[in-house]
C-alpha positions in Angstrom: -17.7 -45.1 0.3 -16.4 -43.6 3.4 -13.6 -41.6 3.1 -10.2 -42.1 4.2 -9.2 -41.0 7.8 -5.6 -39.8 9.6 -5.9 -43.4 11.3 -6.2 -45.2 8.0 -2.9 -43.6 6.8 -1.4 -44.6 10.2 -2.1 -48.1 9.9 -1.4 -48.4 5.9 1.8 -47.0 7.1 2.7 -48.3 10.6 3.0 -45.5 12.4 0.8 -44.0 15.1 -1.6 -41.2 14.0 0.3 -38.4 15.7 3.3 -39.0 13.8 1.0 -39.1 10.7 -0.5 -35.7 12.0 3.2 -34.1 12.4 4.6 -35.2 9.5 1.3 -34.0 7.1 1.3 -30.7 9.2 4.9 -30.2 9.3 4.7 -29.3 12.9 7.7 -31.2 14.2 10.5 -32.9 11.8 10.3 -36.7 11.9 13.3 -38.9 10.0 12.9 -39.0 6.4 12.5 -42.9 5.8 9.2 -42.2 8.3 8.0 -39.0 6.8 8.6 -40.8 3.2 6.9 -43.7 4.0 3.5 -41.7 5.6 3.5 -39.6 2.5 3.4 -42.4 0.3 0.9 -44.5 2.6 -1.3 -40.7 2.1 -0.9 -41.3 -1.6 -1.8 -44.6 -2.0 -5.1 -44.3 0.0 -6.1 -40.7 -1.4 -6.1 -39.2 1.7 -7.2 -35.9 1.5 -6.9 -34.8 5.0 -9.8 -32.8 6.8 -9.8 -28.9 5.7 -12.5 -28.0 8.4 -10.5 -29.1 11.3 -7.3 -27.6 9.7 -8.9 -24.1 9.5 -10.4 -24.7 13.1 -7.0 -25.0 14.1 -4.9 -22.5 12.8 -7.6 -20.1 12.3 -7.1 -19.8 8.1 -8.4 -21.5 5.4 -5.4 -20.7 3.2 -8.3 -19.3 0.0 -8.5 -16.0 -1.4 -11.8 -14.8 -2.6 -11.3 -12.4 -5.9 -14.6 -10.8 -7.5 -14.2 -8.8 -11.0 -16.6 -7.4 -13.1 -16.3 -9.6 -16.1 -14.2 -12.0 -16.5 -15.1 -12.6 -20.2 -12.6 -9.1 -20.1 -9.2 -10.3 -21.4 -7.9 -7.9 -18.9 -9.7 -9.2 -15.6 -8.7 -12.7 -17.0 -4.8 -12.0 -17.3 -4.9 -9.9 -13.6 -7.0 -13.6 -12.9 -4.6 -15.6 -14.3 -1.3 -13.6 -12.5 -3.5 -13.7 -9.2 -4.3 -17.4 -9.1 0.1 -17.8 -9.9 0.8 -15.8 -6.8 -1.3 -17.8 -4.7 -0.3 -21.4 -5.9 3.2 -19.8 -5.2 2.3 -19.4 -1.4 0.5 -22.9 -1.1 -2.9 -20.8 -1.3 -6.0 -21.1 -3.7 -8.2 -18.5 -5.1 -12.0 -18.5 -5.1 -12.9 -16.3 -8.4 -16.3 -14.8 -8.3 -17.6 -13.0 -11.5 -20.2 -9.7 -10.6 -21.4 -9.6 -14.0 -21.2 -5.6 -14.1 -23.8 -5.8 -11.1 -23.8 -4.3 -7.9 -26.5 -6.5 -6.5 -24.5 -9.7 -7.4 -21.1 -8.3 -6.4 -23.1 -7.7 -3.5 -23.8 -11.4 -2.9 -20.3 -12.8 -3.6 -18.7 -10.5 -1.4 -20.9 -12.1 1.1 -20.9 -15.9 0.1 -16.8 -15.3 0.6 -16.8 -14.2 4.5 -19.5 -17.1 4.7 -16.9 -19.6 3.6 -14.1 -17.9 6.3 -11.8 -16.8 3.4 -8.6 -15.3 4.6 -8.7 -12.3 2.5 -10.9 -11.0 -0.6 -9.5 -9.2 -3.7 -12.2 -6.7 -5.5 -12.3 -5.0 -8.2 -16.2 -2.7 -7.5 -17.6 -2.6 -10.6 -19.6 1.2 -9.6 -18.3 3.6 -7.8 -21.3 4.8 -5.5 -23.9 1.3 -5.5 -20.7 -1.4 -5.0 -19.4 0.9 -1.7 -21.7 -0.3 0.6 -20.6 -4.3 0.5 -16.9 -3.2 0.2 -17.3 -1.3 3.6 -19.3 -4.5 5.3 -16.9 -6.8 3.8 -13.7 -4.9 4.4 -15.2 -4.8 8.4 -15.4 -8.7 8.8 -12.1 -9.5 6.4 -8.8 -8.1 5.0 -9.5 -6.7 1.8 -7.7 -5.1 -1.2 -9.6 -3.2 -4.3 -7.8 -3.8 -7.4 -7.7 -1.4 -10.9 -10.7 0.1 -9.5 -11.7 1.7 -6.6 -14.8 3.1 -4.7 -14.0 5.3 -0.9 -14.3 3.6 1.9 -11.7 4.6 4.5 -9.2 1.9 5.4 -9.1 -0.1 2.6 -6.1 -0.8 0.4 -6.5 -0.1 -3.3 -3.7 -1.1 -6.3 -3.9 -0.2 -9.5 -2.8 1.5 -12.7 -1.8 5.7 -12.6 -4.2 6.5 -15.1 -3.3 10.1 -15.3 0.2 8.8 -16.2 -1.6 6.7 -18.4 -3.2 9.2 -20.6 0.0 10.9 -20.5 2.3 9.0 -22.1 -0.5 7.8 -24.8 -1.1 12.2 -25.8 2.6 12.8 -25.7 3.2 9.7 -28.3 0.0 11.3 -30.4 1.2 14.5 -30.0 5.2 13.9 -31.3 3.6 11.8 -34.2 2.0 15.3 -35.5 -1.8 14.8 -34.1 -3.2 18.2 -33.6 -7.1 16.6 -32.8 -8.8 14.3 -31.0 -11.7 11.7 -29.5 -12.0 9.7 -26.4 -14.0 6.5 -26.2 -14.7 5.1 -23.0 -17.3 3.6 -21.2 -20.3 4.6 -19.2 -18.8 6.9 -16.0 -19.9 4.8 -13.4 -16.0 3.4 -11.7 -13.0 4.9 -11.0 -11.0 4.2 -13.8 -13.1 5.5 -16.7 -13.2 8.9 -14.6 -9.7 9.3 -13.8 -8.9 8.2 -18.0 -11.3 11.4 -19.0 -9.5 13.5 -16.6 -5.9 12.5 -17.6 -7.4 12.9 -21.4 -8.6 16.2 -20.7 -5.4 17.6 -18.6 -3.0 16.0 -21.5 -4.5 17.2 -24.6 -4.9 20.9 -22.8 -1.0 20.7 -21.8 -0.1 19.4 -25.4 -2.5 21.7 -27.1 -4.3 18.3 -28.8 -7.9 19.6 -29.8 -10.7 17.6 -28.5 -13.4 17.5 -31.5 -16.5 18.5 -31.4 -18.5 16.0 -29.8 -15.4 14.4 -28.6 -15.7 12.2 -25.8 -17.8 9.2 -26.7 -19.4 6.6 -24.0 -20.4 3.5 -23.9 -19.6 0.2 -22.9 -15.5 -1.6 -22.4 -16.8 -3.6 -26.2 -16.1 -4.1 -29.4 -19.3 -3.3 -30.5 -19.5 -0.3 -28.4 -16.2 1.0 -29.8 -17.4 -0.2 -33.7 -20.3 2.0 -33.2 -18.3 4.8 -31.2 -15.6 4.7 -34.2 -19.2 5.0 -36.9 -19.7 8.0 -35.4 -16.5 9.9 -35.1 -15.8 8.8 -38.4 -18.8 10.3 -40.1 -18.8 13.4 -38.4 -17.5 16.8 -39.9 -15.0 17.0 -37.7 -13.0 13.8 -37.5 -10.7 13.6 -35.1 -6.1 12.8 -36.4 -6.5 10.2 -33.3 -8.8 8.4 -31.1 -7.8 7.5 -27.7 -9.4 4.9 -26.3 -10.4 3.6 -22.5 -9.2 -0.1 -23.3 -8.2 -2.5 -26.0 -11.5 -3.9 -26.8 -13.3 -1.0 -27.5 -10.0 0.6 -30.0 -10.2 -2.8 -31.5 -14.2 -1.8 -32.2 -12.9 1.3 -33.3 -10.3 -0.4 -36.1 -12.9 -2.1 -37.4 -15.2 0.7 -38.2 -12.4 2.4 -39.5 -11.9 -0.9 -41.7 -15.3 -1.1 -43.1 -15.2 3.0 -43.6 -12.6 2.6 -45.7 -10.2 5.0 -43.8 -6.5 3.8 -43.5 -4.5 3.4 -40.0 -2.4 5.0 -39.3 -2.4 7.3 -42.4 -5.7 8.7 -42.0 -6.8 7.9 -38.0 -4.8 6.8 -35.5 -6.0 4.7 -32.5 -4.7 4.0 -28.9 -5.5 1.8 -26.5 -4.9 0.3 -22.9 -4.4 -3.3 -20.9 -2.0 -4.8 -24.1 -4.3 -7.8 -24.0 -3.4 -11.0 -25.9 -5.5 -9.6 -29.3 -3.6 -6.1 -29.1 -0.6 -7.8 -31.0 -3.0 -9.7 -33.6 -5.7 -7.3 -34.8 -4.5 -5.4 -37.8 -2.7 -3.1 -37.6 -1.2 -4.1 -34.4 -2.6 -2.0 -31.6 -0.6 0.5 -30.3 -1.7 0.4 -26.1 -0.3 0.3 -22.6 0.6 -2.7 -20.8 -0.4 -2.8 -17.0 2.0 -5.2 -14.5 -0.3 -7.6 -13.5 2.0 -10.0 -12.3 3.5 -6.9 -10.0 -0.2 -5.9 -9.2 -1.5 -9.5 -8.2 1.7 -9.6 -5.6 1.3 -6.2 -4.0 -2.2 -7.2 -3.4 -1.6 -10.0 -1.4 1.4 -8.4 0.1 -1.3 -6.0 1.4 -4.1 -9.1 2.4 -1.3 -10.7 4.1 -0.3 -7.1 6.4 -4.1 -6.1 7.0 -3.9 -10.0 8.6 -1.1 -9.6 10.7 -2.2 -6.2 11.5 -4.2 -5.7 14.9 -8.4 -5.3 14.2 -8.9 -1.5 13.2 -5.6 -0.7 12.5 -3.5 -0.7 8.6 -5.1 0.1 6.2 -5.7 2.8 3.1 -2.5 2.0 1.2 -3.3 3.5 -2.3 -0.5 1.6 -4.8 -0.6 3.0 -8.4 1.8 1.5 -11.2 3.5 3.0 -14.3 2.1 1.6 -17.7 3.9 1.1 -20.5 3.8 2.3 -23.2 3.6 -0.2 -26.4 3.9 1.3 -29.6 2.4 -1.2 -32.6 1.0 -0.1 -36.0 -1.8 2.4 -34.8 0.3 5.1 -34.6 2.3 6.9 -36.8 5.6 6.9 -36.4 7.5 9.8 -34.9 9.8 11.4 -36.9 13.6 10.7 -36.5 12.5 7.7 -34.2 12.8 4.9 -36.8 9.9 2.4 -37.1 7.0 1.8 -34.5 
């Protein structure tokens, strides 16, 4: 079946196929009667109009490419979800790639994107030495923005969550609920994030005098069943921590269900942090106290940034770092603090 050309539409509707061109194109106003009659002859036929020649033209493709680490991660798939509505707002579409944790793959997306003449790329590296080389390459041929993480490659534009704020307002919460110890779980310290949570974890509980336990900071993998088996083991050791802070939601939501099948009671016995406020944070039980990033703020910033780096001259821009204020979301986790009322 062949498909349906700009001349088709012209004759379905009567009109020559320039004015059909203008009026799909919006390049010069026509009268309404003609321009509704062309967009319902467009309708009628299914024309779809010729993407190639569009992009030829006006030198975009009006796509976004965005590659996260997992997106099985309820928090990559709400900064997804608020990307993808930013877009659709500006008449744009998102090509979502997924590194699965690898380099070597992210490696390959990041490629397959400039291939297909996207007009900018949103990433978020999933390691912070291997993924730098194909951010640089990529970030030579296209505007590009890392998001939540980061790896350093001069020039680039990063946006993401203060993490030393982060771990800030999580140890002052702990600290005015009457926890004198504690544990951090996190994963393996191979990106940005997971560093700068450790450090903001370490500065907070020296300012508030919080004792980290012995054995303290535990790492492993943003999972449930790496923060079940992180929780196992702080919970059976001899020195058990008042509170364990952890790196996101699904590995404290690992960490109330080994307290569950331990037997020990949350809050009154342990008391359990984490960060992103995903969807589950409000279900699990009890209720997950956590901090809620701004995705929807995030998503626009970034292409706030794509859209400068594009208007920008080759070379020049660049190296914006953006960092955003959580929130802190106080559920059944914690304690309450005294003369505060409930949490």
């Amino acid at each position: 079946m062949n498909a349906v050309t700009l001349s088709d539409v012209a004759a379905h509707a009567g009109v020559s196929p320039a004015t059909v061109s203008r009026v799909l194109s919006a390049s010069r106003p026509v009268g309404r009667e003609v321009e509704a009659r062309v967009r319902r002859a467009a309708e009628e036929l299914g024309y779809a109009g010729n993407g190639i020649a569009r992009a030829l033209r006006t030198r975009r493709t009006d796509t976004v490419g965005m590659v996260v680490p997992s997106i099985l991660n309820p928090f990559f798939t709400a900064l997804v979800d608020s990307m993808e509505n930013a877009l659709h707002a500006e008449g744009k579409h998102l090509f979502l790639c997924d590194s699965r944790h690898s380099a070597a793959v992210e490696a390959e997306h990041l490629r397959s994107l400039i291939e297909r003449h996207v007009d900018g790329i949103v990433v978020s590296p999933v390691h912070d030495a291997d993924s730098a080389p194909a951010v640089e390459r990529s970030a030579r041929s296209v505007p590009l923005v890392q998001l939540d993480r980061r790896v350093d490659v001069p020039g680039t534009d990063w946006i993401g969550l203060d993490d030393i704020e982060a771990m800030k307002l999580v140890l002052t919460h702990l600290a005015a609920t009457g926890v004198r110890s504690a544990a951090f779980v996190t994963s393996e310290l191979t990106n940005s994030s997971t560093s700068l949570r450790l450090e903001g974890f370490r500065r907070w509980t020296a300012a508030l005098g919080i004792r980290v336990v012995a054995d303290g900071v535990v790492l492993g993998d943003f999972a449930v069943d790496s923060g079940d088996a992180a929780g196992r083991r702080l919970l059976d050791s001899d020195d058990r921590p008042d509170a364990v802070v952890c790196a996101d939601d699904l590995i404290a939501i690992g960490v109330l269900r080994a307290a569950r099948d331990r037997g020990v009671a949350v809050p009154g016995e342990l008391q359990v942090t984490g960060i992103d406020d995903i969807v589950f944070a409000s279900y699990v039980t009890p209720a997950l106290t956590t901090l809620a990033q701004p995705t929807d703020r995030m998503a626009a910033e970034a292409l706030r940034l794509l859209s400068r780096r594009a208007d920008a001259p080759r070379g020049e821009g660049g190296g914006a770092r953006v960092s955003f204020a959580p929130r802190l979301v106080v559920r059944q986790s914690t304690a309450e603090v005294p003369g505060a009322g409930p949490a």
